[in-house]
C-alpha positions in Angstrom: 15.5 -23.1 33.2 15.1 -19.3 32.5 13.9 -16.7 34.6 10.3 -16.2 34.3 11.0 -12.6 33.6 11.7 -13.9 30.3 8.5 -15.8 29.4 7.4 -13.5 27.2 10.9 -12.7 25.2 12.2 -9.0 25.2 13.5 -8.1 21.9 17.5 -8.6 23.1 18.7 -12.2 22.7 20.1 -12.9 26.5 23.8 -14.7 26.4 25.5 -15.1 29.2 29.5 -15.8 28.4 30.9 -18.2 31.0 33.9 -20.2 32.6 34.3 -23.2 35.0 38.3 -21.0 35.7 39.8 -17.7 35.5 42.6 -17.0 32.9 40.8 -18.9 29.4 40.3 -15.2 28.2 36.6 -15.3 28.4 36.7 -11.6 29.2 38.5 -11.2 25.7 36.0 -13.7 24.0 32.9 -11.5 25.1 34.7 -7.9 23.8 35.8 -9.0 20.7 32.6 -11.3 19.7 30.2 -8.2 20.5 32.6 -6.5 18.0 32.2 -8.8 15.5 28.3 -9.3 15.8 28.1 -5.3 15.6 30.3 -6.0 12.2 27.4 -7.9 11.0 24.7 -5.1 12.3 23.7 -5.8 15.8 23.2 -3.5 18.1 25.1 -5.0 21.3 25.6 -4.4 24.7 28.3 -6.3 26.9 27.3 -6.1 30.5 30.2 -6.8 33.0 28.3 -8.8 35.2 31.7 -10.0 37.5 30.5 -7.5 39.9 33.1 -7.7 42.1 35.9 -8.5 40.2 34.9 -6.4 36.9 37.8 -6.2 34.4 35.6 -5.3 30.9 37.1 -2.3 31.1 40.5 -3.0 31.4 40.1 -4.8 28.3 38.8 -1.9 26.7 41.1 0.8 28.3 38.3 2.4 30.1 38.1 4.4 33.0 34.7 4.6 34.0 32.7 7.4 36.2 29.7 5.7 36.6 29.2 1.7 36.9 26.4 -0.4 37.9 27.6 0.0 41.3 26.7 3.8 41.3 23.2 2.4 39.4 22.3 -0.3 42.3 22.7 1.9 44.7 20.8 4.8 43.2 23.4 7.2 42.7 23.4 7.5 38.9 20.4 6.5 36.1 20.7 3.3 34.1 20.9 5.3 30.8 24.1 7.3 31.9 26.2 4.3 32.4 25.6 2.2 29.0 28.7 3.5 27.1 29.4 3.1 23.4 32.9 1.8 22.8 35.3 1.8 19.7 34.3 -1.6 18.4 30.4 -0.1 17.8 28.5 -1.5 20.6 28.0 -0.7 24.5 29.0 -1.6 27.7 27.7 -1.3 30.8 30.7 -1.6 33.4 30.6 -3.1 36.7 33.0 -1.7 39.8 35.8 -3.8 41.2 37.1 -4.7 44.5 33.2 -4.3 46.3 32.7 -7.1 48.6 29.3 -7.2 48.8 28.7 -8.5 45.0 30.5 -11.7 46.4 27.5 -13.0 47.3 24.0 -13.3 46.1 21.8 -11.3 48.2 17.7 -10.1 47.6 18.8 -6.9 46.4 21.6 -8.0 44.3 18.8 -10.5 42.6 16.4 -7.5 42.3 18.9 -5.2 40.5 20.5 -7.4 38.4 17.6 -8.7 37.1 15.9 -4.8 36.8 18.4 -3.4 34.7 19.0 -6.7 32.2 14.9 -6.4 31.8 15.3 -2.4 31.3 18.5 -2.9 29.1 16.8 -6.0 26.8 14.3 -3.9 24.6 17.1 -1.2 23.6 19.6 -4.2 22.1 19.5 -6.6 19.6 21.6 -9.0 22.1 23.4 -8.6 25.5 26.2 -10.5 26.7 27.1 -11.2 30.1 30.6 -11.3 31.0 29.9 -13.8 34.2 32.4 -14.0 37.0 34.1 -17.7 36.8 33.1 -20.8 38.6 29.8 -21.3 40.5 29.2 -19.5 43.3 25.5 -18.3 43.7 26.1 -14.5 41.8 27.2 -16.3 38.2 24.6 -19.1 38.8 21.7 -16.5 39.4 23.1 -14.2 36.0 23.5 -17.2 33.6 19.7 -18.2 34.8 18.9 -14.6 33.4 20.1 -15.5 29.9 18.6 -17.1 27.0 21.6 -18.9 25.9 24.5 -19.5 27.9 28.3 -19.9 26.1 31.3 -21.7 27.8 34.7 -20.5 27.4 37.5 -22.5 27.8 41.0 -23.6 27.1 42.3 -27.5 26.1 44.1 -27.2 29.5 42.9 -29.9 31.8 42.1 -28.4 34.5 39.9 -25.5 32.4 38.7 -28.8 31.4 37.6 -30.1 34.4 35.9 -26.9 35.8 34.2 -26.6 32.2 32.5 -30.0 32.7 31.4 -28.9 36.2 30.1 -25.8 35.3 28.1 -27.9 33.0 27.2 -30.3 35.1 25.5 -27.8 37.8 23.5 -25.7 34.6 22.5 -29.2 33.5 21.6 -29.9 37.0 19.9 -26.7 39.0 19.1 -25.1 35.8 17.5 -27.5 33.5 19.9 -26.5 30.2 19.6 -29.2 27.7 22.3 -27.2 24.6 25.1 -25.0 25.7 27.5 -23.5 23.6 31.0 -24.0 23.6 34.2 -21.7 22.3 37.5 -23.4 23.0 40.2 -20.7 23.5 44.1 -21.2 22.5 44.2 -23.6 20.5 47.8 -24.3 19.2 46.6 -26.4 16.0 43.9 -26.4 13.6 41.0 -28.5 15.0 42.3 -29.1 18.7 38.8 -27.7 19.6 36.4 -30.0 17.9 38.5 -32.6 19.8 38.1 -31.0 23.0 34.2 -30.8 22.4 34.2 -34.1 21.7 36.3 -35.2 24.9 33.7 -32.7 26.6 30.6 -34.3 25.4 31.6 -37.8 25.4 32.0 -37.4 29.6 28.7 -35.6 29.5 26.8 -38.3 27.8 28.3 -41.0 30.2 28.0 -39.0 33.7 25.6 -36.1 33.1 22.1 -36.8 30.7 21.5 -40.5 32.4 18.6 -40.2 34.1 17.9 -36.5 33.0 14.6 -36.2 30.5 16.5 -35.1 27.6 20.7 -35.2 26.8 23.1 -32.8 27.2 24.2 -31.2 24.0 27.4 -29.0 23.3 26.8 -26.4 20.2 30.6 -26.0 18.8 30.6 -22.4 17.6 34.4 -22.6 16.9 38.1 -22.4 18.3 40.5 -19.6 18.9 44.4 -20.1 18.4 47.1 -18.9 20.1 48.5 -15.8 18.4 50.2 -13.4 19.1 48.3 -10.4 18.1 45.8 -11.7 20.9 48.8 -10.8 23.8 49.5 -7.3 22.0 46.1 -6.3 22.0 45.5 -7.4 25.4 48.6 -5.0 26.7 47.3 -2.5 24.6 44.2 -2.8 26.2 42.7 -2.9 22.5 40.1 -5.1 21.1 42.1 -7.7 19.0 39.3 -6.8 15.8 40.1 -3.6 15.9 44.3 -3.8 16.0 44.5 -6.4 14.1 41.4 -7.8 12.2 43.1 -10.0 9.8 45.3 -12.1 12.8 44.1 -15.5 12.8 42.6 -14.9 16.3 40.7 -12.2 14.8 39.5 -14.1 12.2 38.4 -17.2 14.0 36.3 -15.0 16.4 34.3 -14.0 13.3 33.3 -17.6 12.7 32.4 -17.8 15.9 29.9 -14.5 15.5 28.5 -16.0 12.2 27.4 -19.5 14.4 26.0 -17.8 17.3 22.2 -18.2 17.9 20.0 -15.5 15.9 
């Protein structure tokens, strides 16, 4: 269930982009999708909301002065940390290596859920790049959003922690439809598959006894391609470097199916 914050809907559509594990390129997912919804005219900010462990901006070869770090704690307004980036939309960058983001304490609540209110009337949609897994910090963000988006690989164990992470929003959070992107893909429809695997588990062990089943939205898969590697070590969006790789292209799908 959503915060009550958001009972009466700001004008930003909330998404918060998430992984049961590390390494399925969620990070990658959330720059280049917020490219491609700016393609088709929305104004979008991407808020790194891995607060300890922030790498947005590696992804986007940025080196930061001011992060939501220097914002929580006063130092620096709101408005002088959003930053507009190549691929025409924003960020808002978190800092890495601070401890006490780890865990989910009153203030970190308070500011978190400040700055996404303060943020939501300026955007058309904002993403937020969750930390992986399901310690209290990610499960606190994703209740912030509107819609929530799972990242993850055909791998098994990216597998397993997907269906966990789904299991606890299902759970704690009263999510009936999440969305689902399934990342490196080595053939054409390996994703559907691994949705259906996905929600075939979910019917069987999570919606008994819940007041309304589980559903997983496909919005689409992205293969493995090599453009995706190069752009990463370039620390360039993929959209931008190369827009017509098939990575590229399969993100733009994905744009075109998310929720309006």
């Amino acid at each position: 269930m959503s915060d009550p914050a958001f009972s009466r809907p700001p004008r930003a559509r909330i998404t918060a982009v998430t992984s049961g594990k590390g390494g399925v390129g969620k990070t990658f997912v959330s720059a280049n999708l917020a490219a491609a919804l700016a393609q088709r005219g929305e104004r979008v900010l991407v808020l790194d909301a891995d607060l300890g462990l922030a790498n947005l901006d590696v992804v986007l070869n940025l080196y930061p002065k001011i992060t939501l770090h220097d914002v929580f704690t006063g130092k620096q307004r709101l408005e002088d940390a959003i930053v507009e980036v190549a691929g025409g939309f924003s960020v808002l960058l978190a800092g890495s290596g601070i401890v006490e983001y780890s865990r989910l304490t009153p203030e970190v609540r308070d500011q978190l859920l400040a700055t996404i209110e303060a943020v939501a009337p300026r955007f058309d949609r904002v993403l937020l790049d969750t930390g992986a897994g399901i310690s209290d910090v990610v499960l606190y963000t994703i209740s912030l959003a509107h819609d929530v988006l799972v990242v993850t690989t055909p791998e098994p164990t990216a597998l397993t922690d997907a269906y966990a992470t789904i299991k606890v929003l299902a759970n704690t959070q009263g999510r009936r439809v999440l969305q689902l992107v399934v990342n490196q893909v080595l053939k054409p429809g390996e994703g559907r598959t691994v949705r259906g695997q996905l929600q075939q588990v979910i019917d069987r062990y999570v919606s008994p006894g819940l007041e309304a089943p589980v559903r997983l939205d496909y919005l689409g898969e992205v293969p493995v391609d090599p453009a995706v590697r190069e752009a990463v070590q370039k620390r360039q969006l993929l959209l931008e470097l190369y827009p017509g790789s098939p990575a590229a292209q399969a993100v733009l799908v994905v744009a075109a199916r998310v929720v309006p």
